[in-house]
N, C-alpha and C positions, 0 to 999 in steps of 0.2 A: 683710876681709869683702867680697864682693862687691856691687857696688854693681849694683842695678835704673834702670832708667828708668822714670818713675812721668808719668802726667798725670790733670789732675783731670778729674773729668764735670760739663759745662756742667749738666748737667740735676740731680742730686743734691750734687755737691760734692766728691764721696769718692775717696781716690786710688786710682787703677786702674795695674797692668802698660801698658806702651806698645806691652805685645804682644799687646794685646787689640783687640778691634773693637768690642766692646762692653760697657758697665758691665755690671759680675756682680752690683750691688744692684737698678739700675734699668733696664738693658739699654736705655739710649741707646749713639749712639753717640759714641764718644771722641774726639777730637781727636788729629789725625796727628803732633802735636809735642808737645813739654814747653809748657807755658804759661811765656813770659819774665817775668824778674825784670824789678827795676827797673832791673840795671845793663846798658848795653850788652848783645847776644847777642855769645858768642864771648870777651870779656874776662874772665878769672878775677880774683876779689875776694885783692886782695894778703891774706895774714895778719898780722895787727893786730903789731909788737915784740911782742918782751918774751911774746907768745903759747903755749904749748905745748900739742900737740894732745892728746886723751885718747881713748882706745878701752875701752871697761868690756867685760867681760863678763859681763853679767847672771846666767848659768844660764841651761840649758835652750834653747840655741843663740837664745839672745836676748842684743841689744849693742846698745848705744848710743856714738856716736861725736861728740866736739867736734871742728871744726877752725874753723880761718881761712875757709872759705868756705862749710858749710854742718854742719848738725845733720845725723845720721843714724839712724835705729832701726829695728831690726830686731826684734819686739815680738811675734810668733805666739810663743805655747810650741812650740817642733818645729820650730824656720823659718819660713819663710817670705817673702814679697818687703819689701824695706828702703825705709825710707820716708827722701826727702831731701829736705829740707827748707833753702834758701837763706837765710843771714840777711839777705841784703835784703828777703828776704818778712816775716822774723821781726818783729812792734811790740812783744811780751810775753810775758815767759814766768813761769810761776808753778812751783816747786817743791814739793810736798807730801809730807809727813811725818806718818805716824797710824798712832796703835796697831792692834793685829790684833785690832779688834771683835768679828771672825767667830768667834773660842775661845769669845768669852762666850755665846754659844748651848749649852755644854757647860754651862751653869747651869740651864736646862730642865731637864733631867737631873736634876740637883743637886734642885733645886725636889720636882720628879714623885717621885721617890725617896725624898725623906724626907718628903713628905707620904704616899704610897701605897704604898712598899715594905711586900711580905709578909715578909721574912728579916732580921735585923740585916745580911745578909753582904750585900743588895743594895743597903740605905742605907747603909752604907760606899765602896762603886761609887759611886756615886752623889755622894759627897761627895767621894771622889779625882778625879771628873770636873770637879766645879764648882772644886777646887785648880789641877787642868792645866790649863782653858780660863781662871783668873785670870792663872796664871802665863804661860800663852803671850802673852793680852794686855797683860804687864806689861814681858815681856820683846821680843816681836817688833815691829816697826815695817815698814809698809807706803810704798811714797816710787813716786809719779809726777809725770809731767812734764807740765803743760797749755803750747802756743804758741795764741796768738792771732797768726793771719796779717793781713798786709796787708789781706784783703781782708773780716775778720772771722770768719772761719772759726777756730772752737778747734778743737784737734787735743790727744787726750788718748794721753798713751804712759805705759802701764803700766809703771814698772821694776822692781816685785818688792817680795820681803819679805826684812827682814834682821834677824838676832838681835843686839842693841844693845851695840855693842862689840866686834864680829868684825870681821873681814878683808873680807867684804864690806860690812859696815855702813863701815867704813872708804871702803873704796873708793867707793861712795855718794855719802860728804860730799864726797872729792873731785873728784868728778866735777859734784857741785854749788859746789863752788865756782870750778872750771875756767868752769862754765859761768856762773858771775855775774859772771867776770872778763872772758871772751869778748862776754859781754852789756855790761858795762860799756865795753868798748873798740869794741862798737860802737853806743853809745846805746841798747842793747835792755833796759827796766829788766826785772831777776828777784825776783818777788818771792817768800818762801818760809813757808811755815807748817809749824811743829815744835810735833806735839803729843806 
């Protein structure tokens, strides 16, 4: 995946294209370089032994990338510019794991329907609705990634929804565990909640 140069806006925070002149939230203007990490400019951060890099494919030309020297995601649905992020900036990272709440809004439905349905045939609907929107939330699981940077900036990267026990629910955990491993080899604690 191709990689963007990214700097952040003194004035709001937010990471901008470095082919901009000015923030597209708060239209300051940008800084003419990458803001430097903590190690040396010009030195690349060796990869930890024992390391193995991971590139996920999310869906939806969205990916997220471990290496030895920096996080990467690419996180618009459709594209868009890739956010990279240095682990020397990295102090924490939290992993998030939660059911797909948003089905059980198909219980409304459910509710509305068999209190006020006119026909037996639309409280049936009604009640096959409030089954899918249990089942979707029983069975889907939602997983993002928060960093808390150096400078206290959380930065939250959506990585999607996965059906619990597929190939990419799979790939998921792996990639989270890639990523507690790369955290742990370089003091960055990941901390993770599975609901």
């Amino acid at each position: 995946m191709p990689a963007e140069v990214l700097v952040m806006c003194s004035a709001c925070g937010r990471p901008q294209s470095a082919a901009r002149r000015r923030c597209a939230f708060c239209n300051a203007e940008l800084p003419e370089a990458p803001l430097p990490s903590r190690s040396s400019p010009g030195t690349p951060v060796p990869s930890p032994p024992g390391f193995s890099p991971l590139a996920l494919d999310l869906g939806n030309r969205r990916a997220l990338a471990v290496n030895g020297e920096q996080l990467s995601f690419q996180g618009r649905p459709g594209g868009g510019p890739t956010l990279d992020v240095p682990w020397a900036r990295v102090r924490r990272l939290e992993w998030r794991t939660r059911p797909y709440f948003e089905a059980l809004g198909l219980l409304a439905f459910t509710v509305l329907g068999l209190l006020g349905a006119p026909t037996q045939a639309v409280r049936l609907l009604a009640l096959v609705a409030g089954v899918i929107g249990l089942g979707l939330a029983a069975l889907y699981r939602h997983h993002g990634l928060t960093l808390e940077l150096d400078d206290g900036t959380r930065m939250q990267w959506p990585l999607g929804m996965a059906l619990k026990g597929s190939a990419r629910a799979r790939g998921l955990e792996a990639a989270r565990d890639t990523l507690a491993d790369a955290g742990r080899m370089r003091g960055v604690p990941v901390a993770g909640s599975d609901a």
